[in-house]
Every structure is written in C-alpha cells, then in structure tokens.
C-alpha positions as CSV (number, residue, x, y, z in Angstrom):
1,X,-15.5,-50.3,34.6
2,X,-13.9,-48.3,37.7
3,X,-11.8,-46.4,35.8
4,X,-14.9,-45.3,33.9
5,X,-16.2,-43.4,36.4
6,X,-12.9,-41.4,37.1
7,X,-13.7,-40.0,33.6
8,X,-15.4,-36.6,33.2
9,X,-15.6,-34.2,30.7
10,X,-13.4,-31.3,30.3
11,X,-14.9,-27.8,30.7
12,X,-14.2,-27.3,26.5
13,X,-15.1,-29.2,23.7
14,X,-12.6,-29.4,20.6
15,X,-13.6,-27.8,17.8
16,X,-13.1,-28.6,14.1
17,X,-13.6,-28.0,10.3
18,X,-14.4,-30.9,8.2
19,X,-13.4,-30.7,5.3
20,X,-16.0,-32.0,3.0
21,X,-17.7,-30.4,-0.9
22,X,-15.5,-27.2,-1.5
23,X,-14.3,-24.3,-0.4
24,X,-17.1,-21.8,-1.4
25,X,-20.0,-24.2,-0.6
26,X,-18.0,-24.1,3.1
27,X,-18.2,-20.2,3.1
28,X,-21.7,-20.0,2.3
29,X,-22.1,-21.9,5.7
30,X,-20.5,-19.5,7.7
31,X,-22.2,-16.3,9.4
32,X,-22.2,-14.0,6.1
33,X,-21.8,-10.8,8.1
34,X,-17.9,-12.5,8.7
35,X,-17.2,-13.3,5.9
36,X,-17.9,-9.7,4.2
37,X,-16.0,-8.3,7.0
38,X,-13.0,-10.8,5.7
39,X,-13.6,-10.2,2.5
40,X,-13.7,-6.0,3.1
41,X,-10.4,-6.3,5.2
42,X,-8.8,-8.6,2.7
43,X,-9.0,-5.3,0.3
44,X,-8.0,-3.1,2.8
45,X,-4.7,-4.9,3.3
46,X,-4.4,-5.1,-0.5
47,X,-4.3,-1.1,-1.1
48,X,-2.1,-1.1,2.1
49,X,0.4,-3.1,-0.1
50,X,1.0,-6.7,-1.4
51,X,-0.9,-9.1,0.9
52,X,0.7,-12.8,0.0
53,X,-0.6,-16.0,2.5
54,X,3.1,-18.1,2.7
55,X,4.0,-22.0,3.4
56,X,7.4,-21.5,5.2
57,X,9.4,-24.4,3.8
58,X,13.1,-23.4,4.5
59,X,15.2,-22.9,7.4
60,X,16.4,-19.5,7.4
61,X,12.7,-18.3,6.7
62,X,11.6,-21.1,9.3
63,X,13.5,-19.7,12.3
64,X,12.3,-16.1,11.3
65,X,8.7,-17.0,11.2
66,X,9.1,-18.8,14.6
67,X,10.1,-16.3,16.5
68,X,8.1,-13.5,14.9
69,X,5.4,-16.0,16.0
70,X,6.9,-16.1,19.9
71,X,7.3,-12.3,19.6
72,X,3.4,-11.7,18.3
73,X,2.0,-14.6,21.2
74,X,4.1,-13.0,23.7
75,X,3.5,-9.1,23.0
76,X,-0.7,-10.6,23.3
77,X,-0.1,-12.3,26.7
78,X,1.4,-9.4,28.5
79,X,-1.5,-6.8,27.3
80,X,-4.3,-9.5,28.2
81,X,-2.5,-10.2,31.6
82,X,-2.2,-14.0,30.8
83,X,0.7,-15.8,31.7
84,X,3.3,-15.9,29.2
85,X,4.5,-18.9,28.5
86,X,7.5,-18.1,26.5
87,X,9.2,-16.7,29.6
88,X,10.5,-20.1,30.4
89,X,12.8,-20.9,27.9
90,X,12.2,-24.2,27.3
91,X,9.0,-23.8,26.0
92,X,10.5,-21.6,23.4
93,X,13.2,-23.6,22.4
94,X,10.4,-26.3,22.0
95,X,9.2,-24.2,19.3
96,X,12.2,-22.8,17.9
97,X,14.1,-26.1,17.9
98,X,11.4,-28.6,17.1
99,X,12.7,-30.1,13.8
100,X,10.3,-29.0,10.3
101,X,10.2,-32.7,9.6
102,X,9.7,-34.8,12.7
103,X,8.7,-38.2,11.4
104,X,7.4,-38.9,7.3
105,X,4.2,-38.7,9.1
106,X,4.8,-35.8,11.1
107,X,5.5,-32.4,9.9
108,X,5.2,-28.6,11.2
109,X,3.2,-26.7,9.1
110,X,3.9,-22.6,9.5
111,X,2.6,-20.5,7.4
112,X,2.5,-16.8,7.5
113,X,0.4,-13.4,5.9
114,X,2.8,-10.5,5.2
115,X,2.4,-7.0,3.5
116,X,5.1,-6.1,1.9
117,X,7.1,-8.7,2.9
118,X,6.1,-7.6,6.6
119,X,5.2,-10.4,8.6
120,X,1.5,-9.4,10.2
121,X,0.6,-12.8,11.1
122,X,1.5,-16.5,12.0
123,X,0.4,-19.8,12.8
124,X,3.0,-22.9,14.2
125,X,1.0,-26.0,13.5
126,X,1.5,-30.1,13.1
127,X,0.2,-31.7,10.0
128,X,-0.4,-35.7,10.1
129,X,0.3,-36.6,7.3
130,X,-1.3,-39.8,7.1
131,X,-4.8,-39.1,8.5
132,X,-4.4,-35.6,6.4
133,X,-5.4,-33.2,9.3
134,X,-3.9,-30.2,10.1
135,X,-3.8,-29.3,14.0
136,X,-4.4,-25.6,14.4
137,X,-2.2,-24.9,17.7
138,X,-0.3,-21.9,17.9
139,X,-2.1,-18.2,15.7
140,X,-0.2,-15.1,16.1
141,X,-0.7,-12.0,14.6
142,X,0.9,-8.4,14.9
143,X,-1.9,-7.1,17.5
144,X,-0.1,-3.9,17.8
145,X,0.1,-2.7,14.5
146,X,-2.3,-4.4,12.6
147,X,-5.2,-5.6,14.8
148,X,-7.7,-3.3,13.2
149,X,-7.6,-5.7,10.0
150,X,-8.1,-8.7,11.3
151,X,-4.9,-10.4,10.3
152,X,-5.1,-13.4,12.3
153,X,-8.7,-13.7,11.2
154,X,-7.5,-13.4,7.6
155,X,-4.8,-15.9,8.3
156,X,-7.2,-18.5,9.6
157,X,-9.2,-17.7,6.2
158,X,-6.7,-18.5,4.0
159,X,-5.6,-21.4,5.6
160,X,-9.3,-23.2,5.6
161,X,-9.1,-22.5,2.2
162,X,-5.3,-23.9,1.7
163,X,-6.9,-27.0,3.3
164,X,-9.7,-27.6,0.8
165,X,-6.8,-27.1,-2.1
166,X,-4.5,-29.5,-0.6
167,X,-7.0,-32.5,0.4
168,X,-6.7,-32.5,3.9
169,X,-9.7,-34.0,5.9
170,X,-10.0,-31.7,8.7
171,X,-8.6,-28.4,10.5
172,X,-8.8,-29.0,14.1
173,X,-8.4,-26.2,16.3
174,X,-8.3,-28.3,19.2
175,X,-9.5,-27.7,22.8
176,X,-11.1,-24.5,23.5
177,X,-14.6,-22.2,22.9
178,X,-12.8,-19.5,22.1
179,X,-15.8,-17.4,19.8
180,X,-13.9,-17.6,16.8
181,X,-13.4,-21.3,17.0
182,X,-17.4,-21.4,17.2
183,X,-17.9,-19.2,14.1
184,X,-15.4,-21.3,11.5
185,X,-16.2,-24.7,13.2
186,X,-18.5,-27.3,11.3
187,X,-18.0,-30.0,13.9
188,X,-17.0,-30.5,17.4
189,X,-16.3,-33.6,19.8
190,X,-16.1,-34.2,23.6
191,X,-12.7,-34.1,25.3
192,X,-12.6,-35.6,28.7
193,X,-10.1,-35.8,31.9
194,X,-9.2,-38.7,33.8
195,X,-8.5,-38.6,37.6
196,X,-7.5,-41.2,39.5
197,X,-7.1,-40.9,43.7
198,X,-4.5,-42.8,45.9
199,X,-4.8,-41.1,48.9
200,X,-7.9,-39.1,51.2
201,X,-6.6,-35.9,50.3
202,X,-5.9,-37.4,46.8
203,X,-9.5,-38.5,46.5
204,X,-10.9,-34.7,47.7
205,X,-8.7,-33.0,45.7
206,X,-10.1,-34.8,43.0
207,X,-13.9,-33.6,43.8
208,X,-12.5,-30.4,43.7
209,X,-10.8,-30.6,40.5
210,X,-14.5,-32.4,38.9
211,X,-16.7,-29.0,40.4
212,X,-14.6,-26.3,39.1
213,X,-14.3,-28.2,36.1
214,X,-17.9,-28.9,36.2
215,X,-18.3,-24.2,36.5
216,X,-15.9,-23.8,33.8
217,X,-18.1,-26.2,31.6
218,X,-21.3,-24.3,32.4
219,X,-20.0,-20.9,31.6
220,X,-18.4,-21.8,28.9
C-alpha cells in the first residue's frame, strides 16, 4: 500500500489508435476539415513528382533513412530552440546502431515518404511483434523544404493506414499531448511516475517534483 501513494500521474497521457473496423470507417472519425487538407496536399505532392510511402527493409537503405531521420529531428530542434539530443553521440549511435531485428518479437519499423526518390519524411519506430502494435517514437520530416505540405502529417497518414492493411492492433504514439497526437488518437491511457524519498531533502524534492508535475498536467 505505501508505495501506492508515491505514485502520481504524469503531466501527459499516452495517446493511441486502436485499430478496430477499417481504414475508411477510421477516417470518417477524424476532424474532416484534416483529412481534406491531407487529402489536398497528398495531390499536391503528386504533381510535384512521384510520392511513394516506403518500408525500409535493407541495410544500405536502413542506414540512409536513419540518419536522414537524425538530420530532419536535429535541423527541427535547433530552429524550435529545444535541446538537441543528437549532439551527444551516443544517442545517435543508439539509433544508427540499433540492430533492424532485435529479438523475433522485436523489430524497428522505418518507413519513409519520398518525391522522387527524395527523402521528405521519416519515422524510426519498434514494432512488437507479438502483441502486434506499432510504437510511434521517433517522426521526422524535411521542415525546411517541404513543411508547407505537411509531409510528416502525410507520413503519419499513410502509416495508420499501413496498420489497418497489415493487422496490427494499435499505433501508439506514446507519451505526450502534442495537438496532432489528439486529432489521429481514438484512445488514450494514464501514464504515471513513481517517487520514492530516502532522505529530508529527498522527501522535499519530491513535493517539488509532484507540483510542477501537477502545472504541467493542468496546462496541458
């Protein structure tokens, strides 16, 4: 029972699509005014050139992907003032080096929209394949050049729909109210810290820790 109470809730929820009827019943669910927008920049992109949505299987392609990924993530941290994490190289090599196939359970799943063969957008994910959900952890998309048609956005669309062809149970797009996460989202679940004091300073700390969390929550 203590260790109960040194549980709170996290100032996100995590966010997910269930996967459940088809793909089109899912899209009627979803503000319509987005999905037109989608649909009108999915056209765009076509006259631009030939739009193709790509499962990255190989190495060589595997390795490009990545690091266009790290490129795109990092280019979007600097120009938002957010701390970029790929600065310290282990995180990158996390990414870079983590093997395609980590377990017969555990796989990465990257996947990629191009035009012409050039790469506008990425996503690095983890796919379990025994409870059949797809993780949606690290979206990239060439802000610079091709914000303006919602790449990343188109990305995410064509993975939801990859998902309803390929019988997975759920997208989850994990912790975080990010607006978009809100729009695709059917379903969403409590995530929750756990603090535990040793110490005085320990045990204040922690009081802290459970108000700001408490603001974040509240804006949020």
């Amino acid at each position: 029972f203590v260790k109960y109470l040194n549980v709170f809730p996290y100032h996100a929820l995590s966010h997910q699509i269930v996967i459940r009827d088809n793909f089109n019943k899912y899209i009627k669910s979803i503000r319509k005014k987005l999905i037109k927008d989608t649909e009108r920049q999915q056209k765009r992109l076509n006259k631009i050139g030939a739009l193709s949505f790509d499962l990255i299987t190989n190495e060589k392609n595997y390795s490009i992907f990545t690091n266009k990924m790290i490129n795109q993530k990092s280019y979007r941290y600097n120009i938002t003032k957010v701390k970029n994490q790929f600065m310290n190289i282990s995180n990158k090599s996390f990414y870079i080096d983590f093997p395609r196939k980590y377990s017969d359970l555990i796989e990465v799943h990257l996947s990629g929209l191009s035009i012409d063969k050039e790469i506008i957008a990425v996503h690095w994910g983890i796919l379990d394949k025994k409870n059949r959900i797809l993780f949606y952890l690290m979206p990239a998309n060439d802000y610079k050049n091709w914000a303006k048609y919602s790449s990343g956005r188109l990305l995410l669309y064509y993975l939801i729909s990859w998902c309803f062809d390929n019988n997975i149970k759920a997208l989850d797009m994990t912790g975080g109210n990010e607006k978009y996460k809100l729009e695709w989202a059917n379903s969403s679940i409590n995530l929750y810290n756990y603090l535990h004091s040793r110490t005085l300073i320990g045990f204040v700390l922690s009081i802290v820790i459970r108000v700001r969390n408490k603001i974040k929550r509240y804006k949020s």
